[in-house]
Each structure stands twice: as structure tokens, then as C-alpha cells.
C-alpha positions, -999 to 999 in steps of 0.1 A, spaced: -157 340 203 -141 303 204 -126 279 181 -160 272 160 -171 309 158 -135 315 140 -138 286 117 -174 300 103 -164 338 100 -134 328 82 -164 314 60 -150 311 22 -128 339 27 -101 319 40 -83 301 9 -62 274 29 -74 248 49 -90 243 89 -93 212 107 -104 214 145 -96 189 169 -66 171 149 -38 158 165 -2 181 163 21 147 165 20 145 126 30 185 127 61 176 145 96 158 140 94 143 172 56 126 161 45 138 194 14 164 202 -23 162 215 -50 177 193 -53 214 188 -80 233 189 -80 249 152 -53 237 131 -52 269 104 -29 265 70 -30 300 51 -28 300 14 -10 335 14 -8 368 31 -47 377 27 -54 343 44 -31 353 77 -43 384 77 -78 372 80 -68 346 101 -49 368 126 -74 394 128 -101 369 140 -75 355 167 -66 388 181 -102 400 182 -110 370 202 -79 369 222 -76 330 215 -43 318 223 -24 309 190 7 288 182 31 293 151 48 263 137 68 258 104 87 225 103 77 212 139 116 206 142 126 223 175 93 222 194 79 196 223 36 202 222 20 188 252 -1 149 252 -27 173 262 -28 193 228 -24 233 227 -67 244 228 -61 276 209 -53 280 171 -27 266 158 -10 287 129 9 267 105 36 286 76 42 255 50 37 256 10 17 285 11 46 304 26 79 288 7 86 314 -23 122 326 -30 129 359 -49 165 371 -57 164 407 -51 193 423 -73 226 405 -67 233 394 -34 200 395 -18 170 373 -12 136 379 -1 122 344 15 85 336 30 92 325 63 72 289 59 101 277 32 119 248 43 153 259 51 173 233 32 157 240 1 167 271 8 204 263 9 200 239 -20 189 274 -37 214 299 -26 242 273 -38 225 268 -73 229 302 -74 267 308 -62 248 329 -35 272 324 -2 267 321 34 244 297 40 259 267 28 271 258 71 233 253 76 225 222 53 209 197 67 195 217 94 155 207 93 130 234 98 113 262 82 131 297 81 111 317 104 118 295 129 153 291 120 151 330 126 131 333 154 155 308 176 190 319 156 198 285 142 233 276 136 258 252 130 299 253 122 301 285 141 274 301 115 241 311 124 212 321 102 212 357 121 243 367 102 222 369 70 197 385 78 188 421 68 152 425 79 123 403 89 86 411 80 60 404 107 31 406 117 23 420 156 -9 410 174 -9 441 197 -45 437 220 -73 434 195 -54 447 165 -27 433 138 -1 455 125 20 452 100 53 463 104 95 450 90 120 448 118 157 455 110 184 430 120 200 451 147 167 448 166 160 420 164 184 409 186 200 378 182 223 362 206 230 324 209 202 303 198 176 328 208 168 366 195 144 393 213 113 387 195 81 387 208 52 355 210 27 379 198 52 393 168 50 366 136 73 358 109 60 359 75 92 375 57 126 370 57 154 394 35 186 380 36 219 393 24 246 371 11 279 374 -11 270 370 -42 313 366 -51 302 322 -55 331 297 -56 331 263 -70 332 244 -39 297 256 -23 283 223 -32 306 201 -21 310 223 15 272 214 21 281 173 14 300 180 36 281 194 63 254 169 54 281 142 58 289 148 90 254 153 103 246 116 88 278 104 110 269 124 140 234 129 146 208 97 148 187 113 117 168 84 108 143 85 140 122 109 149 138 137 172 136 177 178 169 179 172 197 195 198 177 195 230 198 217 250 220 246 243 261 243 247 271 256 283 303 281 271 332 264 263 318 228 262 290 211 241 257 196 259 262 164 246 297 158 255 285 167 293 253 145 287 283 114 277 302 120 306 273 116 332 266 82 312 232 88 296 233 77 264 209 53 256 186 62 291 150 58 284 122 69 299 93 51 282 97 54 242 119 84 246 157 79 249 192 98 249 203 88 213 230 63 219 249 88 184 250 121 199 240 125 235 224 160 233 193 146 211 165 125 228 152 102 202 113 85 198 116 47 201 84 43 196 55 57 214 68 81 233 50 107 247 59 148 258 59 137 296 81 111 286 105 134 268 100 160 294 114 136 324 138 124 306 151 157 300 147 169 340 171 133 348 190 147 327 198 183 338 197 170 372 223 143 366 247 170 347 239 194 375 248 172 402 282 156 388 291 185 364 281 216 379 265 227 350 229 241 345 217 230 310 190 252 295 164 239 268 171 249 237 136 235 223 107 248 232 83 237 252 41 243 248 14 232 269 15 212 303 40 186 301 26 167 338 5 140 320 -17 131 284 
């Protein structure tokens, strides 16, 4: 079966929308992305079960995105299906008093902006952090010594396992989450979140996340497109302050460019492309390798061939 065969047995059984061929840049923060094969948006649950099924009975490759926020998509595209969590994933239920059952496509400062409405602590340290939850989750966002893995209970997902889908929850224990990365699976998806916070508020929740947002306005170029930190901290040192010491803020490599605000992000200038992003990224580790002695490791990911568009 290939991409058209999926698109007309979904039929009108499938509730949310499928384009073929469209190109992933506007799916992304960086605005960078060839076309996809089968861009899917469920409406619910019954449309990603549908949609899964079909996927793992063809054995199609498939690609989850939320936000687009910490991902680099080849100029070549991704030629499978490419699953997309957004408003048909986004509800928040309080669940009793201090926790919180989230669908994994909400946006994760909304989130935040919900949990402090509602004197719910603990993730207040994440504002400003752009994304959706489940991939928040899946790669253990964090920030001020916080990560989102200390709040969570248990995550609901679905497993493609051969040519079946199975439903199943995963408890926090196993799901294990180390620094910026946990143990799950490609083939496992995120379509639940429960979180557990301390539902003991104080007044200052609100202004802790100005704060936080604050800072990140000071620190981090938000105003142009970017995928945010590109590289995890090496222990006992941050990325970027080994990035400024080898002089590469404000390197380019065609429209992509070490942010000249905070070295560890590559911005878009303006038509940049993955391969673009991608060798700017190898000058970089090899720079930092050679005068620093340190081995930088990607802490977005990276889909697709990144050799040429």
C-alpha cells in the first residue's frame, strides 16, 4: 500500500484533514522542511487510531510532530506519513486536586499559563519553552534545573508493534528519563500525558514565569526562526558558552547562522536550508572538538538526509 492507497481507505472515516505532497517548513520553527508524503492531522483518538492502523499495516514510515520546535526535516522532505498532534490533541482536565490529564498535541505554554491560573505548581520553570507536550516528554524538556519528567505520572501511547497498534499507558519509572532524552521508542506514540503537581499554590507563580519569560526575551534570539538549543550541555559547562569561546557567534553558512544572543541556537537569516543548518552545525562540533576537547551531541533531532535539497 503507498501514500494514495492510505489517503482513500481512510475515505470519510477520518475526521481531520490529509494533504499529500505539502511542504513540512511551515510545520517547523526553524521554516525549514521538503514535502512529505502524507501530511495527516487527526481530529481525536478514533482518527489516530484509524490512521495508525493503516500505517502499520503498510509498514509506511511515519513521522510525529507537535510544535516543530526541536526538529531539523531534510530539503528532501520525509516520503512517509507525516503524523501531526495540534488542536485536535490540546484538551486539559484537572483530575482531583493536584493532577492533570493533558493530550499530548497541547502547546506546552498554554499549558503553564493553565497550571498557574490554577495555583497548580511545578511547571511554572518551563514558560516560554515552545513546543507541544509530548514532545516536551518524549525529549525531557527543561529549563532552571526543572525538567518536564519530574511531573509526570504516566504517559498514554500508542505502540506500532509489526502490523498491529496497541494500546497501552507507560509509568514514569519506565519511561526513563535522563537529561534531555528518555527510553522511548520511534514506533511508541504519545497521545496522553498525566501529570502530578502540588496543588499547595503561592502567590508568586505568575510573576516566577515573567520571570522566566524575561530572561528568555534577554537571552535567547526569539524573534527569528530557530529550533531552539541545538546541542546538549557537556557536564559542568553549557554548549553555548563553549560555542563563544571558539568564536562562532554570528558564523553563517548560507541563511543559517550562530545567533550572535546565545551561541548554542542557529538562527534562519533568511533562506536557509537543512544542509545549511547541518554544516554549520558539523563546523561547529569540529571547532569545539578541536580547541575545547569537547564532543558536542545534538540535542535536536534530525530526519531525513541532510547531504543536499
Amino acid at each position: 500500500m503507498d501514500i494514495t492507497e492510505i489517503a482513500g481507505a481512510l475515505g470519510q472515516c477520518f475526521k481531520g484533514s490529509l494533504e499529500p505532497g505539502k511542504s513540512l517548513a511551515d510545520l517547523t520553527s526553524f521554516r525549514i522542511g521538503g514535502p512529505a508524503g502524507l501530511i495527516a492531522t487527526p481530529k481525536g483518538f478514533e482518527d489516530l487510531k484509524l490512521i495508525t492502523q493503516e500505517i502499520a499495516s503498510s509498514g509506511i514510515e511515519l513521522l510525529v510532530l507537535g510544535r516543530g520546535s526541536n526538529v531539523l526535516i531534510s530539503d528532501k522532505g520525509f516520503p512517509g506519513v507525516v503524523l501531526v498532534l495540534g488542536e485536535g490533541f490540546n484538551r486539559i482536565k484537572r483530575q482531583g486536586q493536584d493532577k492533570v490529564n493533558v493530550e499530548a498535541g497541547c502547546e506546552l505554554n498554554r499549558l503553564v499559563a493553565w497550571t498557574i491560573e490554577r495555583d497548580l505548581v511545578g511547571l511554572e520553570s518551563l514558560a516560554g519553552i515552545p513546543g507541544s507536550l509530548g514532545g516536551a516528554v518524549r525529549m525531557n524538556a527543561g529549563a532552571q534545573g526543572c525538567s518536564i519528567g519530574d511531573s509526570v505520572e504516566e504517559i498514554s501511547v500508542l505502540r506500532l508493534d509489526g502490523r498491529e497498534v496497541r494500546d497501552g499507558e507507560i509509568a514514569a519509572e519506565r519511561i526513563g528519563f535522563a537529561y534531555r532524552k528518555t527510553g522511548l521508542e520511534d514506533n511508541e506514540i504519545i497521545y496522553k500525558v498525566k501529570l502530578k503537581l502540588s496543588g499547595k499554590g503561592t502567590n508568586d507563580l505568575e510573576a516566577r514565569r515573567k520571570d522566566v519569560l524575561r530572561r528568555r526575551r534577554e537571552n535567547q534570539p526569539l524573534a527569528q526562526p530557530s529550533a531552539g538549543s541545538v546541542f546538549r550541555n557537556p557536564e559542568g559547562i553549557s554548549a553555548g558558552e563553549l560555542i563563544d569561546r571558539c568564536g562562532l557567534k554570528g558564523k553563517s553558512v548560507g541563511g543559517a547562522m550562530v545567533s550572535e544572543k546565545h551561541a548554542n541556537f542557529i538562527v534562519n537569516i533568511g533562506g536557509a536550508t537543512a544542509r545549511d543548518v547541518y554544516e554549520l552545525m558539523t563546523l561547529i562540533k569540529q571547532e569545539v572538538r578541536r580547541r575545547e576537547g569537547v564532543e558536542l551531541i545534538e540535542e535536536i533531532r534530525l530526519v531525513g538526509d541532510m547531504g543536499g535539497g
